[in-house]
N, C-alpha and C positions, 0 to 999 in steps of 0.2 A: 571366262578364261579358256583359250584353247588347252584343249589336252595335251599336248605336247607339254606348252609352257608349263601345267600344271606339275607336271612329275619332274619338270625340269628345276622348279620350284623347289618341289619336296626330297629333293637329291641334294637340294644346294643345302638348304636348313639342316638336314642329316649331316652333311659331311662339315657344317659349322657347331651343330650340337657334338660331334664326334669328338673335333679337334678340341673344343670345349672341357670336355671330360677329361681327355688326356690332360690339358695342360691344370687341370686342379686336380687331378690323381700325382700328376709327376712332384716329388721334393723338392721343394725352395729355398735357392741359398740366403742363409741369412737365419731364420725361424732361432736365435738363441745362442747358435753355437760359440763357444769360447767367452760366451759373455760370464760365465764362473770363474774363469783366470783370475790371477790373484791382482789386484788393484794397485795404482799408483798411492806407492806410501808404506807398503806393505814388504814387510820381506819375500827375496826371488826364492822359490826354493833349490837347493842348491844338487847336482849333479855330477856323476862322473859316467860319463859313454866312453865308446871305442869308436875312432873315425875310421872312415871305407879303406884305409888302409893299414889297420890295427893298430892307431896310434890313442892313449887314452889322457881323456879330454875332462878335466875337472874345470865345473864353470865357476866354481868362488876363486879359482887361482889368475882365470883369466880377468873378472872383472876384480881383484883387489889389486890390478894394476892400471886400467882405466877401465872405463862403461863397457858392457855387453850388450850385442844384439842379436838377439834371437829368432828364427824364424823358424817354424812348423812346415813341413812338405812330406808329400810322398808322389811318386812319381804318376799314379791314373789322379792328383788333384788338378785342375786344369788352372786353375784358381794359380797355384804356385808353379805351373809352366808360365804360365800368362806374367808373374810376376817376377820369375827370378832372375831376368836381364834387370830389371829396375834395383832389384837388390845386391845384384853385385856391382852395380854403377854406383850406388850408394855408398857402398862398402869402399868402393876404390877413391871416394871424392871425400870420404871422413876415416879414412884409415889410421892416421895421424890420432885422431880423437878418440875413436873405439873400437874392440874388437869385433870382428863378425863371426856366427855360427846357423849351420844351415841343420835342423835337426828331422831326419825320417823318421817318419812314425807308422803308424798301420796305416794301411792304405784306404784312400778315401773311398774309390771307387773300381774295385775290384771286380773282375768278369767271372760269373759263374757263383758267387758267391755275397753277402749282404753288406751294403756298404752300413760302416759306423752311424755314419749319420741319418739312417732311414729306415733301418730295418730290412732292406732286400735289393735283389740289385737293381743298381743305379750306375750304370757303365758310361754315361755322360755322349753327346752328339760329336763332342770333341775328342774324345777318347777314340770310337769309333771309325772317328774319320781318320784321328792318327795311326789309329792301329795299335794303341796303347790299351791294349785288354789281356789283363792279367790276372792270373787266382788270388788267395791273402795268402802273401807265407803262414807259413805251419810253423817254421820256425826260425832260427837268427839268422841260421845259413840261409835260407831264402832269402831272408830280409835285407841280409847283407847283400845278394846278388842284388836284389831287385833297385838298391841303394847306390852300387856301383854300375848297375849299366844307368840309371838316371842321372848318374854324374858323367858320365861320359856322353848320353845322348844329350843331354841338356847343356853338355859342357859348362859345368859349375867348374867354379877355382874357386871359392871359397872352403873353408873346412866344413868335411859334411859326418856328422857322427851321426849314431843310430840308434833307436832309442832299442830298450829290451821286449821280449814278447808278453810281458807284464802291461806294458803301457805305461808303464810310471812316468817319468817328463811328460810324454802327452798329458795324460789325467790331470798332472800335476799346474799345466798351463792353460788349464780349459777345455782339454780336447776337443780340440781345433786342427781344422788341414794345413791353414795357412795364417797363423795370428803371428806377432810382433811384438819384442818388447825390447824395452831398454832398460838395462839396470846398471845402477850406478855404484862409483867405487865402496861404497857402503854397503852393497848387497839389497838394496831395496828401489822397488819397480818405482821407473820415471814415466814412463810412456807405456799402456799398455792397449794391444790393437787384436780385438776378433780376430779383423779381417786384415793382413799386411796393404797400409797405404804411406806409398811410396812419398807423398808430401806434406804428409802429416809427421813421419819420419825421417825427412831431410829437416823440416824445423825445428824438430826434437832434439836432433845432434847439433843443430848450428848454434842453436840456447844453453848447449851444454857449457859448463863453467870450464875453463883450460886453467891448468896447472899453469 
């Protein structure tokens, strides 16, 4: 083999062993998370938050009048950027049938500091490119800011409450960035989803029983 070719060779296989490395050091979405949520059948546990505009939000009150549905975000999740047009289409096409609740939690993927789900930071390709790189709040008042300008950049209309700097809801539902659930006027899980999928959740409420 010519010289040339040869190093041209061993340049190529290095920057494939390279990218190689990287992409089995980087964290995977998926690896478990929210699969500890509490299970179809089981009682939701139940909650009282403040939403982005201090209004306080007790979830037994809203499903003992029909079905609740839950979703997990925070605004560096790309996961629940990516999803939350689907969710509040959802919300607008079964409003009739059940309430919706959009719930902040710690942030998935915070700049400068370790994400929840990996142990260090993980500031996401999409983040990046948005420009969505952020610290972890320290504390509510952060959390609340960082909760309210995601509803405005994101233009959410749905109700968006916010969990405490405990994590309790999170914890509570898996801690998950972006899981789903449904729970019915009894208080106990019908649907419950890691990961929010938007068609597995239209079915979910279409099967729901109507008064």
């Amino acid at each position: 083999m010519h010289p040339l070719r040869f190093w041209i060779s061993c340049l190529a296989l290095l920057g494939i062993l390279v990218v190689s490395a990287h992409a089995q050091s980087r964290p995977k979405r998926g690896g478990g998370i929210g699969e500890n949520g509490p299970k179809p059948g089981t009682q939701a546990p139940d909650f009282t938050l403040k939403t982005v505009d201090g209004k306080s939000v007790q979830a037994s009150a809203l499903w003992s009048k029909k079905p609740l549905v839950i979703m997990t975000a925070s605004h560096t999740c790309p996961v629940f950027r990516g999803k939350s047009d689907d969710f509040q289409s959802i919300a607008s096409e079964f409003k009739d049938r059940a309430s919706f609740l959009i719930i902040y939690t710690i942030e998935a993927h915070p700049k400068g500091d370790p994400s929840p789900y990996s142990g260090k930071e993980w500031t996401t390709l999409a983040n990046e490119r948005e420009g969505i790189l952020f610290r972890q709040p320290v504390d509510f008042a952060e959390r609340l800011q960082r909760a309210q300008a995601c509803v405005e950049r994101e233009k959410l209309r749905l109700p968006v409450v916010v969990d405490a700097m405990e994590n309790k809801v999170w914890k509570a539902y898996g801690s998950a960035p972006n899981c789903a659930y449904v729970i019915g006027t009894d208080g106990k899980i019908v649907e419950s989803q890691p990961w929010m999928d938007a068609n597995r959740l239209r079915q979910t409420l279409r099967d729901l029983p109507t008064k």
